[in-house]
C-alpha atoms as one frame of an Amber mdcrd trajectory, in Angstrom:
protein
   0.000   0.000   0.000   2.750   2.394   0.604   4.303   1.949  -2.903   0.818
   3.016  -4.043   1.069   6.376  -2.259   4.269   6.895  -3.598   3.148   6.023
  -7.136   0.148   8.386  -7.363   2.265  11.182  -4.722   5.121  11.414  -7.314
   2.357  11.579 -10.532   0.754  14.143  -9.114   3.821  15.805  -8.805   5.386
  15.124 -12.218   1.944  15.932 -13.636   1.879  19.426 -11.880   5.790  19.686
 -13.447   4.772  18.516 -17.072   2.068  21.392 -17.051   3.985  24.303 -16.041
   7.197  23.894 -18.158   6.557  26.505 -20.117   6.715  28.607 -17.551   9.764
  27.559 -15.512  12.626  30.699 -15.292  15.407  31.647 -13.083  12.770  34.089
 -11.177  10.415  30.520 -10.278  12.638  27.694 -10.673  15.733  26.200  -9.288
  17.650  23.485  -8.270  18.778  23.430  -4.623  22.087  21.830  -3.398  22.635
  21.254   0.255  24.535  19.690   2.936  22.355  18.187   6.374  23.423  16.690
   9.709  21.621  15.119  12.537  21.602  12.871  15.136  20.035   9.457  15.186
  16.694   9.008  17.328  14.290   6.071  18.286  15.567   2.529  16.668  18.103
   4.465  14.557  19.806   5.925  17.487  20.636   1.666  19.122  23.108   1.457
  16.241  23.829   4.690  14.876  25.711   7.968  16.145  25.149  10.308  13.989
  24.151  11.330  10.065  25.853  13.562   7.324  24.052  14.084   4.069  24.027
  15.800   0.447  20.218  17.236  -0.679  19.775  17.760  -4.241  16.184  19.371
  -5.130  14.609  20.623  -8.141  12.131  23.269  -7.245   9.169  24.828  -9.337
   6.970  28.161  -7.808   3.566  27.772  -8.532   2.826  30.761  -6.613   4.877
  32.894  -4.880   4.499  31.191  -1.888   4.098  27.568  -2.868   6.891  25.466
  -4.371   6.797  21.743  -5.434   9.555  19.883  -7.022  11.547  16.746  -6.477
  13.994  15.287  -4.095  16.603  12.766  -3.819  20.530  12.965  -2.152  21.941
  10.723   0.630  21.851  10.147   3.786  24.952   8.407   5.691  24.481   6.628
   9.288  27.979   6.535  11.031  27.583   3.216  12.510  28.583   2.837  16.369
  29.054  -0.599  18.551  30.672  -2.492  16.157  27.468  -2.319  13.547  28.486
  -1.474   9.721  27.915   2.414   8.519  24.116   2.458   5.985  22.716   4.851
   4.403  19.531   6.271   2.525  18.799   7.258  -1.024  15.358   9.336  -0.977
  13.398   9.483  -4.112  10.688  11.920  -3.111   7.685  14.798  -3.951   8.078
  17.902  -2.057   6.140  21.227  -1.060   7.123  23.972   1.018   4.995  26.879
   1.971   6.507  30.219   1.855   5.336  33.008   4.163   6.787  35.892   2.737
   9.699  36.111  -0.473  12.736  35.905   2.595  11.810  34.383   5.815   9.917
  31.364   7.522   9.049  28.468   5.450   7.811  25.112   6.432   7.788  21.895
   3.618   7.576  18.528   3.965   9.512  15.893   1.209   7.579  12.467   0.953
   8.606   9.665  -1.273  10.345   6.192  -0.599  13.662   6.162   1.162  16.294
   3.185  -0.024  18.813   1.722   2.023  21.982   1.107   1.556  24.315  -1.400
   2.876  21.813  -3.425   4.755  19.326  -5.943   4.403  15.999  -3.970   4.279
  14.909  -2.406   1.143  13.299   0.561   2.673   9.921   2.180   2.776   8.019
   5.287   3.265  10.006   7.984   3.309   8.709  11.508   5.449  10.706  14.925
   6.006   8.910  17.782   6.956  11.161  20.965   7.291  10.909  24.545   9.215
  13.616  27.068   8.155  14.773  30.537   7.283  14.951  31.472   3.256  16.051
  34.182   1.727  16.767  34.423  -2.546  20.233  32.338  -2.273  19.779  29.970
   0.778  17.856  27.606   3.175  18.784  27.295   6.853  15.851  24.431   8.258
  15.170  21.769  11.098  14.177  18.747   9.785  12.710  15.373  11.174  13.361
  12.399   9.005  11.612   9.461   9.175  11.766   6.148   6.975   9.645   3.301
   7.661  11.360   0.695   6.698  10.481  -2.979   6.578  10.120  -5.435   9.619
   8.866  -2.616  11.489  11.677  -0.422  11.296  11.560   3.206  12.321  14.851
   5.345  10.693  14.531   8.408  12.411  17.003  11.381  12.700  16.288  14.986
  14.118  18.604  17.459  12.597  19.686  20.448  10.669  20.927  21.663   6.909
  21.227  24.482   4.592  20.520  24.287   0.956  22.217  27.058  -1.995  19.594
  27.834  -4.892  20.846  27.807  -8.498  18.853  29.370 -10.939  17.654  28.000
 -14.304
């Protein structure tokens, strides 16, 4: 059932893309490149110290204050008690509400986080977001949360900045 969220949440997306390309310009469009860090919490935080991660996100305006767009990037689990390091890949949908052109913003990405290096696939991938934005950067608080298989809760409360290129 959860792939079937993720199916329909990423069409929706992509379908919301595909009918607004010919409006996409440097003034409503860019791609964001970031760096994140957090600290493991709930089951994550029995066999993991800490995360360090790259975001990579393609963002569209459809109003002034609302962006959607797409998300992926990596997220690395520095392993602790004698467990081996993992990661996640996120392929996700995002929106993010903007309250005024430089300021508070909250978002949320949600897709399907993959893991690396272990046995579980993955699952359900959730990251809503508060920050600070201004034309050229993010500053935000994030909670991440993949529910993975087996019952498997990959949480991690932390922080990250993103830099906006322009199309």
């Amino acid at each position: 059932m959860k792939k079937v969220i993720l199916v329909f949440a990423l069409f929706i997306v992509g379908t919301t893309f595909a009918q607004e390309v010919d409006d996409i310009t440097s003034k409503n469009s860019w791609l964001k490149i970031g760096l994140n860090t957090g600290l493991p919490i709930g089951d994550s935080d029995e066999f993991a110290s800490a995360t360090l991660g790259l975001d990579l996100k393609g963002q569209f305006l459809v109003t002034p204050n609302f962006g959607i767009g797409v998300a992926t990037g990596y997220t690395h689990f520095f392993a602790k008690d004698g467990a081996d390091d993992f990661g996640i890949v996120p392929i996700a949908g995002f929106a993010r509400y903007y309250f005024q052109p430089k300021g508070l913003f909250v978002g949320a990405d949600f897709g399907y986080g993959f893991l690396t290096n272990v046995d579980n696939e993955g699952g359900l991938y959730v990251n809503p977001q508060i920050g600070y934005h201004n034309e050229d950067w993010n500053l935000f608080a994030y909670y991440q949360n993949t529910f993975a298989e087996n019952d498997v809760d990959i949480q991690v409360l932390g922080i990250g900045a993103t830099y906006n290129l322009r199309f």
